[in-house]
Backbone as JSON Lines, residues from 0, in Angstrom:
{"i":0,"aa":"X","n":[120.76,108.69,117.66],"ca":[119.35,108.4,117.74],"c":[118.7,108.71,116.4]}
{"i":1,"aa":"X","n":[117.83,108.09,116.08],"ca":[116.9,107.9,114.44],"c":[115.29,108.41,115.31]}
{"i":2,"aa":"X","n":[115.15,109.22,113.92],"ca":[113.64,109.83,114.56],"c":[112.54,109.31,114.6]}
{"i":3,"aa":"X","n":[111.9,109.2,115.17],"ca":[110.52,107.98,115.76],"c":[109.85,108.18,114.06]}
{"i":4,"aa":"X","n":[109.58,107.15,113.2],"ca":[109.11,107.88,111.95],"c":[107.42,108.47,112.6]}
{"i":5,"aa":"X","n":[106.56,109.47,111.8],"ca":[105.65,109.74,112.1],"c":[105.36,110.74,113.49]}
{"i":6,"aa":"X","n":[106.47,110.99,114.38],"ca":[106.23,112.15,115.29],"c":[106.54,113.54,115.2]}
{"i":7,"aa":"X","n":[106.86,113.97,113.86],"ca":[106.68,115.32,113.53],"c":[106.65,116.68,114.43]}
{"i":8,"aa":"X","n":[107.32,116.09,115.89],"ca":[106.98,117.14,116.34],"c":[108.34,118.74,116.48]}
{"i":9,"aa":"X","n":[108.99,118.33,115.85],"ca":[110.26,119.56,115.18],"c":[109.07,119.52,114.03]}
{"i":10,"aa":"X","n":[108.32,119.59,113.16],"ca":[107.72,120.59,112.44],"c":[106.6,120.97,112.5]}
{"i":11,"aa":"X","n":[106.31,121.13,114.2],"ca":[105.25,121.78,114.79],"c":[105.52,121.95,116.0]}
{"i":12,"aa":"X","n":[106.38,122.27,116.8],"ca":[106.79,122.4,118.12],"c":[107.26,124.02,117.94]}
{"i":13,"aa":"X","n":[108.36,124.06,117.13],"ca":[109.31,124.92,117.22],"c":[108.82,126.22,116.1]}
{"i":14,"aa":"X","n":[109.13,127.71,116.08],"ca":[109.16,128.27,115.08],"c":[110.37,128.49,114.56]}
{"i":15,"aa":"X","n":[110.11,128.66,113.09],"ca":[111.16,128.78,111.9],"c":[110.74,129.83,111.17]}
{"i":16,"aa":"X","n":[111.94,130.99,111.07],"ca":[112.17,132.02,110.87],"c":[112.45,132.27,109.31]}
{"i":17,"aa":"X","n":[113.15,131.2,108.88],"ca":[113.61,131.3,107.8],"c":[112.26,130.62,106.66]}
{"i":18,"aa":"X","n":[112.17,130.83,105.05],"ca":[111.35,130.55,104.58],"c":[110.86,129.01,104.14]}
{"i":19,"aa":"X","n":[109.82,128.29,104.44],"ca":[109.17,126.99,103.66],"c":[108.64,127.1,102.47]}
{"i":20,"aa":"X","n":[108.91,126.58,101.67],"ca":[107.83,126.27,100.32],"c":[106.28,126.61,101.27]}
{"i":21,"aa":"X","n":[105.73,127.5,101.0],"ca":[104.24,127.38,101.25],"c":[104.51,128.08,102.51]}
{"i":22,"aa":"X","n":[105.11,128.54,102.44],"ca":[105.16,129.54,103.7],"c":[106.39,130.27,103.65]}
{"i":23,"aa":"X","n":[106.08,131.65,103.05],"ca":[107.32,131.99,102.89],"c":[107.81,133.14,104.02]}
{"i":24,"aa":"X","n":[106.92,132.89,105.2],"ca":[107.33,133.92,106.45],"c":[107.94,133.05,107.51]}
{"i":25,"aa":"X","n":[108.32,131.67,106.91],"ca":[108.55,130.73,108.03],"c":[107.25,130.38,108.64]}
{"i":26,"aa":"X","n":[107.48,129.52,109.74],"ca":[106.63,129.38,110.74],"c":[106.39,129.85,111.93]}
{"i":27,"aa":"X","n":[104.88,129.76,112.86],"ca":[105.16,130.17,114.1],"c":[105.4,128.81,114.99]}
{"i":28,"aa":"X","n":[105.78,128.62,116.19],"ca":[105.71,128.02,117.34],"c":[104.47,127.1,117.07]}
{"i":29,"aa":"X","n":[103.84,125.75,117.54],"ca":[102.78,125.72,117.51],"c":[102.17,125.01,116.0]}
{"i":30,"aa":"X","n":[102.55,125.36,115.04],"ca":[101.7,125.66,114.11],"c":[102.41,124.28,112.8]}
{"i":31,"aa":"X","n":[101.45,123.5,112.52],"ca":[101.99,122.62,111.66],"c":[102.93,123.04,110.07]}
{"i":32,"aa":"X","n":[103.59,122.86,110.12],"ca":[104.48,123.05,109.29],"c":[103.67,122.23,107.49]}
{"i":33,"aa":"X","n":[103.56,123.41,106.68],"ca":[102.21,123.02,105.68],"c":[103.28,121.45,104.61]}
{"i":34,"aa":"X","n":[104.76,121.58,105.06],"ca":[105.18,120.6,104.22],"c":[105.31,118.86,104.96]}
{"i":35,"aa":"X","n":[104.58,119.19,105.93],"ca":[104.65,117.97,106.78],"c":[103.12,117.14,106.12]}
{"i":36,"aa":"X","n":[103.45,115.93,106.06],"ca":[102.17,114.85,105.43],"c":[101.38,114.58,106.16]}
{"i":37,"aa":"X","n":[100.57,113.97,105.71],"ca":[99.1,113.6,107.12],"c":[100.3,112.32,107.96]}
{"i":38,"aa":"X","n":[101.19,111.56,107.35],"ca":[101.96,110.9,108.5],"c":[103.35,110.94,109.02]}
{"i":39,"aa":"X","n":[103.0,112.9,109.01],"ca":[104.08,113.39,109.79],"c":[105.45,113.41,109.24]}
{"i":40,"aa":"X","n":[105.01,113.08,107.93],"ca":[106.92,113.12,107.09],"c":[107.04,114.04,106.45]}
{"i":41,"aa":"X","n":[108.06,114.87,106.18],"ca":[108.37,116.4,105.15],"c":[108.6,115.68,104.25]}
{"i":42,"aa":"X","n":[107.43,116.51,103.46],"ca":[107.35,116.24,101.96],"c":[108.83,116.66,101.12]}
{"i":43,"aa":"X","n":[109.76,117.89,101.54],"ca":[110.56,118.25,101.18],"c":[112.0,117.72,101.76]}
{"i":44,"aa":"X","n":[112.22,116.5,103.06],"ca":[112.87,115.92,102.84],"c":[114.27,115.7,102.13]}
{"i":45,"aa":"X","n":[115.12,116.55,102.33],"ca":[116.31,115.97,101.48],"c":[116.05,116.97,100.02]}
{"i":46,"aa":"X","n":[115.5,117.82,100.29],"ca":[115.62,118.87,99.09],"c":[116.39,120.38,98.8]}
{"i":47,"aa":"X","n":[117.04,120.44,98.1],"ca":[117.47,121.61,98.56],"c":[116.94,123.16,98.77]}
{"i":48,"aa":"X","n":[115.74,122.84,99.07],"ca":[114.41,124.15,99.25],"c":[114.24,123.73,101.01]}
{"i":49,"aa":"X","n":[114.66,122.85,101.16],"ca":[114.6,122.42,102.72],"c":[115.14,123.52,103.71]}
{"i":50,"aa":"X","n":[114.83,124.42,104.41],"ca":[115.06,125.08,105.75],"c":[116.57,124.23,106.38]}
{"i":51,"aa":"X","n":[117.28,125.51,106.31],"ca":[118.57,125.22,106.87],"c":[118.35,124.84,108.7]}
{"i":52,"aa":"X","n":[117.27,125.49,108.89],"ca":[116.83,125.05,110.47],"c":[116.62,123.52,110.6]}
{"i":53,"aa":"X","n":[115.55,123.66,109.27],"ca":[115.09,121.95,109.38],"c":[116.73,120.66,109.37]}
{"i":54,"aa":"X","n":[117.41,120.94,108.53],"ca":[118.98,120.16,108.11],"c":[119.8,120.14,108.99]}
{"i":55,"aa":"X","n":[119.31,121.26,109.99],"ca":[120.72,121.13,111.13],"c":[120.05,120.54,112.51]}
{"i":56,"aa":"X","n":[118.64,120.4,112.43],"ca":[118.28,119.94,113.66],"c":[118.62,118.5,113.44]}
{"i":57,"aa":"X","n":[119.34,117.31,114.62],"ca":[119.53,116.2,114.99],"c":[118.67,116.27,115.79]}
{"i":58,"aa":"X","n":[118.18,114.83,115.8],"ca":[117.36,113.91,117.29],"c":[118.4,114.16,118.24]}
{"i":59,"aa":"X","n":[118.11,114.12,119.1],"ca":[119.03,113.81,120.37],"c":[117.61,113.2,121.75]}
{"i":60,"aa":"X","n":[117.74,112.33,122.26],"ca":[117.12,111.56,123.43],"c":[116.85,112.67,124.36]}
{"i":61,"aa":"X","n":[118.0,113.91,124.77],"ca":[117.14,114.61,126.01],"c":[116.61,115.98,124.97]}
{"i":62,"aa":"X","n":[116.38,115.96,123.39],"ca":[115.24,116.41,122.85],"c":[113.63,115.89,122.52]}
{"i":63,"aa":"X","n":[114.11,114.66,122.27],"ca":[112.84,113.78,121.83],"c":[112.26,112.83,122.92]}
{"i":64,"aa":"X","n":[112.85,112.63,123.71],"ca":[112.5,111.79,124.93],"c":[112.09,110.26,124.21]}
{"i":65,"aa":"X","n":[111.1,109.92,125.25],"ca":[111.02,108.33,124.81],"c":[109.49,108.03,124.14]}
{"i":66,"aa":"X","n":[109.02,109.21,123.69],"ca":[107.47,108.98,123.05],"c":[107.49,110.63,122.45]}
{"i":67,"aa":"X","n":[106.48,110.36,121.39],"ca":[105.95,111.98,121.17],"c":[105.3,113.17,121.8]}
{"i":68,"aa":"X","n":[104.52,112.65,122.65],"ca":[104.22,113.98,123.75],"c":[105.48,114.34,124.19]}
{"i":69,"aa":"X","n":[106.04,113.67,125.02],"ca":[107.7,114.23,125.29],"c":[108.41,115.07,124.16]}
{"i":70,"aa":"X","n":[108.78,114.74,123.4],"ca":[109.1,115.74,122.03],"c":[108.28,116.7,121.9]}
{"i":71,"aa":"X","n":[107.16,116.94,121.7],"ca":[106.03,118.06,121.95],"c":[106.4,118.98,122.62]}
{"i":72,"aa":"X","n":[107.04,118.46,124.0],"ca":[106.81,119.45,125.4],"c":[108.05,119.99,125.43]}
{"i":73,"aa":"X","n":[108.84,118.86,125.1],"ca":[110.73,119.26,125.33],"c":[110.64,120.71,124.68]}
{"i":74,"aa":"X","n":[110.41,120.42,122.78],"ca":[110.45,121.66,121.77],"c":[109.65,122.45,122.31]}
{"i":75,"aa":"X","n":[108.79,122.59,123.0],"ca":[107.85,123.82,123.29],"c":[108.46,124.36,124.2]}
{"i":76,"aa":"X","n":[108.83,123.87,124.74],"ca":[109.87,124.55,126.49],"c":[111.25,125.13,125.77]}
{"i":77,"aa":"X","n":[111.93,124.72,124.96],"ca":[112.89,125.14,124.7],"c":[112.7,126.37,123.56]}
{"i":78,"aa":"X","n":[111.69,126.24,123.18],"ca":[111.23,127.21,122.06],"c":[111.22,128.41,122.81]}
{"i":79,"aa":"X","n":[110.28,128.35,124.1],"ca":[110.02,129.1,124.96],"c":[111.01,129.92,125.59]}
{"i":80,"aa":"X","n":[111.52,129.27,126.05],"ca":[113.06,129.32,126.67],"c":[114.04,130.03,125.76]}
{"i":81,"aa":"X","n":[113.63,130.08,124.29],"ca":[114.6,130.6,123.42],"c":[114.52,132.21,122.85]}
{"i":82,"aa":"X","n":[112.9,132.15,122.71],"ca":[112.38,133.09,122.29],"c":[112.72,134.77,123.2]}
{"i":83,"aa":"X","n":[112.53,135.83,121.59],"ca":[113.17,136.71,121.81],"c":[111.78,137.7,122.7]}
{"i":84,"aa":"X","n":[112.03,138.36,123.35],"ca":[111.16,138.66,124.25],"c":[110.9,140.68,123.82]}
């Protein structure tokens, strides 16, 4: 599966622990990821400053579902579901 271009929602669904350009505490859950564009594409892309989180996540269909709210909800539930308590 190829990622819907423009639904961004792995760099605002999920938190990332490890450091972003422009954020060097990672991210939280929730929270737009500052290297994502107004149309939802990482500016950093294919760089090697890129988040090893960001490089290893694949699309997969029962992550992203069949629209972007679905992707929204999937990553938020599983975020949820993941998180250290």
């Amino acid at each position: 599966m190829d990622c819907r271009v423009g639904c961004g929602a792995c760099c605002i669904a999920p938190s990332i622990s490890s450091p972003i350009p422009g954020m060097a505490d990672g991210k939280p859950a929730g929270v737009r990821c500052v290297q994502l564009d107004d149309n939802n594409l990482c500016r950093i892309f294919g760089q090697p400053e890129r988040p090893k989180a960001c490089l290893a996540f694949q699309p997969a269909r029962w992550i992203c579902g069949d629209c972007n709210p679905q992707a929204f909800e999937r990553i938020a539930l599983l975020e949820r579901d993941t998180a250290e308590t």
